[in-house]
C-alpha positions in Angstrom: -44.1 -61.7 100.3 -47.2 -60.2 102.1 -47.3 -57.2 102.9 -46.5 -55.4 99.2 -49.7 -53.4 97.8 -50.8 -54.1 94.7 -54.1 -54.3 93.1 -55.0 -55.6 89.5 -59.0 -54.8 89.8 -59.3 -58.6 88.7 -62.3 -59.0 90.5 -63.9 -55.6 89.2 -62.8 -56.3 85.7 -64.4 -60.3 85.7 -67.7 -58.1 87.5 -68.0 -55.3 84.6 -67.4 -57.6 81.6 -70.2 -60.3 82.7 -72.7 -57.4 83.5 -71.6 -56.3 79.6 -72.7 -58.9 78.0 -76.4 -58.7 79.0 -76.9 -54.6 79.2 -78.1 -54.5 75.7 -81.4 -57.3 75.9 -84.9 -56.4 74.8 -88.2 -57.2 75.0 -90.5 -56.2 71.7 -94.5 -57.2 72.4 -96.5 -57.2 69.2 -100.0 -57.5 67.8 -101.7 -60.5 66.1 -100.6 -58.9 62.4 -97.1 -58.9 64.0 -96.7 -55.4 64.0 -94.6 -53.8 66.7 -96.4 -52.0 69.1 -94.0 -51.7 72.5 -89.8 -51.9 72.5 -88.8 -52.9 76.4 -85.2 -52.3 76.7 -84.4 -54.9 79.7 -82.8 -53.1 82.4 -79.6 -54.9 84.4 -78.4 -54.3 87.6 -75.8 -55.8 90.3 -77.4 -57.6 93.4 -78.4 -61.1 95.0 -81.9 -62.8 93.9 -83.4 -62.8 97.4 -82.9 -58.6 96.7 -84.9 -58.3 94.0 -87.8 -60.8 95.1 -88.3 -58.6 97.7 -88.4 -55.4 96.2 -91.0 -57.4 93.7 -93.3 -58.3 96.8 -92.7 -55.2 98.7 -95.6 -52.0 99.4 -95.6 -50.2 96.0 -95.5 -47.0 97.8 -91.2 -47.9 98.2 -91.4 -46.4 94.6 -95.4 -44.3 93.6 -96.8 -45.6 91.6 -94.6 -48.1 90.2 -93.4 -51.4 92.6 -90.9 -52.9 90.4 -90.6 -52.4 86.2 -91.1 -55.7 84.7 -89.1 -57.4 82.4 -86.0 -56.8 84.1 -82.6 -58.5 85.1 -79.8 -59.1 88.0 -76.3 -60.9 88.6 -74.4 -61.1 91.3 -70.5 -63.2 91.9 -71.4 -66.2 94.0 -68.2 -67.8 94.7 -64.3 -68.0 93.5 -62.8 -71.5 93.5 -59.5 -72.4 92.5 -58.5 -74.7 89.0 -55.7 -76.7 89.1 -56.4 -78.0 85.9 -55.2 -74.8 84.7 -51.9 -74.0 86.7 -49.1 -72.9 84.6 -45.5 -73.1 85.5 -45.2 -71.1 88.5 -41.8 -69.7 87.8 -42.7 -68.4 84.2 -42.7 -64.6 83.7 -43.9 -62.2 81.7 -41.6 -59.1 80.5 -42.3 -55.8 79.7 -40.5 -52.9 79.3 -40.9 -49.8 81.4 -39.6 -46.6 82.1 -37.2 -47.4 84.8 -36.2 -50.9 83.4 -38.0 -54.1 82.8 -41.1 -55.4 84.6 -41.4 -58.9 85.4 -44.8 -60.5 85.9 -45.1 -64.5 87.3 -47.5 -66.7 85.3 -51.3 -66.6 86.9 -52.8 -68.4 89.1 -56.4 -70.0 87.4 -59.3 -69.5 89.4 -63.1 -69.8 88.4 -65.7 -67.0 89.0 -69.0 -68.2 89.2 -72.1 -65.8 88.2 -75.8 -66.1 88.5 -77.8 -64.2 86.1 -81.5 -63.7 87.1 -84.5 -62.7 84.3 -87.5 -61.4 85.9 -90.8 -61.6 83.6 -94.4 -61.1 84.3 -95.4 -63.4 81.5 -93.5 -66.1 79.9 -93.1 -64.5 76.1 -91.2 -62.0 78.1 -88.9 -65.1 79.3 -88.5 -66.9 75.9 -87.3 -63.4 74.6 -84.7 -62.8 76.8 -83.2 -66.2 76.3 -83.6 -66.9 72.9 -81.4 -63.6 72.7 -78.5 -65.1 75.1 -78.5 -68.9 74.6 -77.3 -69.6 70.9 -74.3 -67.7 71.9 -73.1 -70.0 74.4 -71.7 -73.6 73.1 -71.5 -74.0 76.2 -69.1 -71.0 76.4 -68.8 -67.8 74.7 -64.7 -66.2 74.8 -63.9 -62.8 75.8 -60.5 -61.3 75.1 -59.8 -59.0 78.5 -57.0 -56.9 79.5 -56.1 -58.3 82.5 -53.5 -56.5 83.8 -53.4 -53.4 81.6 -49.6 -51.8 82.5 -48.4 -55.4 81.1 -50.4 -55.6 78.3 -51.6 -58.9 79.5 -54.7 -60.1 77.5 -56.0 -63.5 77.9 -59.1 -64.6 76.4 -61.5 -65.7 79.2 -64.4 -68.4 78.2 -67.7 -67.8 80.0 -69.2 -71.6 80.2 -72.9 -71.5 80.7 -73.9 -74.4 83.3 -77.3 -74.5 83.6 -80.7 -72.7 82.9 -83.6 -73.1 85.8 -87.1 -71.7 85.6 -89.4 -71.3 88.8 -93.2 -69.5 88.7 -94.4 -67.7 92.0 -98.1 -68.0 90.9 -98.8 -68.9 94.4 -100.6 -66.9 96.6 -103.6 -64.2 97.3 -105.1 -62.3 94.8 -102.8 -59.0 96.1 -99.6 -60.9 95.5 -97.8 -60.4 92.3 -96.9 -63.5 90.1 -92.7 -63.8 89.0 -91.5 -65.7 86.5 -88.1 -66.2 87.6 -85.0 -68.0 85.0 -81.9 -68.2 87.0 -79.0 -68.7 84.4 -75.7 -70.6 86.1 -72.0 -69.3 84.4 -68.7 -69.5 85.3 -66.0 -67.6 83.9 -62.2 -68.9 83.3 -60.2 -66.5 84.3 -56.5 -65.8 86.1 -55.0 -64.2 89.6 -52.2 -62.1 88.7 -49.7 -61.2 91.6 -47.4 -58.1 92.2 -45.1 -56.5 89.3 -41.3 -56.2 90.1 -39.1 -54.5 87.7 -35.3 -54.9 87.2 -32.5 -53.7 85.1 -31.8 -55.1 82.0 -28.5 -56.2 81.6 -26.0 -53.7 79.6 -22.6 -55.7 80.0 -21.2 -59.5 79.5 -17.7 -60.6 80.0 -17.1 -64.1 79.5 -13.0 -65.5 79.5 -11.4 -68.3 77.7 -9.3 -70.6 79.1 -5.9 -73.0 78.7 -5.0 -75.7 80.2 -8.4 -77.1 81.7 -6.8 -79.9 83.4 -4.5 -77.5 85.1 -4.8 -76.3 89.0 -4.3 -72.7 87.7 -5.4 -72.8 84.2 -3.6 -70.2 82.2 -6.5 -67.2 80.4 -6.0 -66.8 76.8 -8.9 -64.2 76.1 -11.2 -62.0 77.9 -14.8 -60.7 75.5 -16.8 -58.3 76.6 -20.0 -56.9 75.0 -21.1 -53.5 76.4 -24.7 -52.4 75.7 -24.7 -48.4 74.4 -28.0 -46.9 74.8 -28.9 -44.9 71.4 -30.4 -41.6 73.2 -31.6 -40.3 70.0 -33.9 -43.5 69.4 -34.9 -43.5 73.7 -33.7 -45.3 76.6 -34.9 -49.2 75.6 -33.4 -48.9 71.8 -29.2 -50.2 72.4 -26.2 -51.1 70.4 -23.6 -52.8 71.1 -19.6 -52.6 71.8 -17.5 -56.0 71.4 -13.9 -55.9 72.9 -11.7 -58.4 73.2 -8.2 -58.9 74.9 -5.7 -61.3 74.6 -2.8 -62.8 77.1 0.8 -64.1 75.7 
């Protein structure tokens, strides 16, 4: 069982579609006739809170000029757990066919991915903008359909259940010290463990005889049927027909 490769880029997959969701926020600051006057597209990027705090505190010289763009956001995975809840019948299998014969998947294993998305805002109109644009999607949960294992074609949809929404406000401090307005937005994310593909050939012949005589020690056998598959190469290798044959005993 261990020991065969295989890699499904679950994780990587669960990883980019979260960070999808969220790449297109902004941020628009207006006058007091409403007018538009700045469009702040919110930039996202992978990496842990205590990251981006420090980057927000650090010497601005890290970067002339600039210390850290404002509004801005981060995620990062913070744990895997497994969900019983969710466990299908380990022996069921998925089919598909491939070039050298069929490929046989087992049913998933459901685990839970659990993702911390951080907004950083100077000002808290900053903050009600970014949310407002992300909460009335979630009910709690907002479904993605995701190609899970793409050589199967295996598509699940995956609810993303928002948890919880926390707010915390660095205004403590000297005068040099930069205030944060930090939301820290709690999801986890429904998905499945798929293990390795195996792939077997379908079958192309049955023979099944008829008996006499059942209560006999050596029954007597009155017919013999066989059905041969015939592959149709003009149509490809998984399109068949079929030859029935059937032979008889005195």
């Amino acid at each position: 069982m261990f020991g065969t490769y295989f890699y499904h880029q679950t994780s990587r997959k669960m990883v980019v579609a979260f960070g999808s969701l969220f790449n297109t926020i902004e941020v628009r600051r207006t006058n007091s006739a409403g007018s538009v006057l700045e469009t702040l597209k919110v930039p996202l990027a992978y990496g842990p809170k205590e990251k981006f705090l420090t980057r927000i505190s650090a010497d601005p010289n890290l970067n002339p000029g600039v210390a850290l763009t404002v509004p801005r956001m981060g995620f990062e995975l913070t744990s895997m757990t497994y969900d019983g809840v969710r466990k299908l019948n380990t022996m069921g299998r998925n089919v598909a066919t491939g070039t050298t014969g069929l490929k046989k998947l087992y049913n998933p294993v459901p685990y839970n991915w659990d993702f911390s998305l951080y907004i950083y805002v100077k000002n808290a109109e900053d903050g009600t903008q970014i949310l407002e644009q992300i909460l009335p999607f979630f009910t709690p949960e907002f479904t993605v359909t995701m190609n899970l294992v793409t050589s199967m074609g295996e598509k699940r949809d995956i609810p993303l259940v928002l948890n919880s929404v926390t707010s915390e406000d660095t205004y403590e401090g000297d005068f040099t010290t930069r205030r944060a307005i930090i939301y820290t937005m709690s999801f986890t994310a429904k998905s499945y463990v798929y293990g390795p593909i195996t792939t077997a050939k379908p079958i192309t012949k049955v023979q099944a005889d008829t008996y006499a005589d059942l209560k006999d020690q050596a029954p007597e056998r009155v017919q013999r049927f066989t059905t041969q598959a015939v592959v149709d190469t003009t149509l490809g290798d998984d399109n068949f027909g079929f030859n029935e044959t059937t032979s008889e005993w005195a």
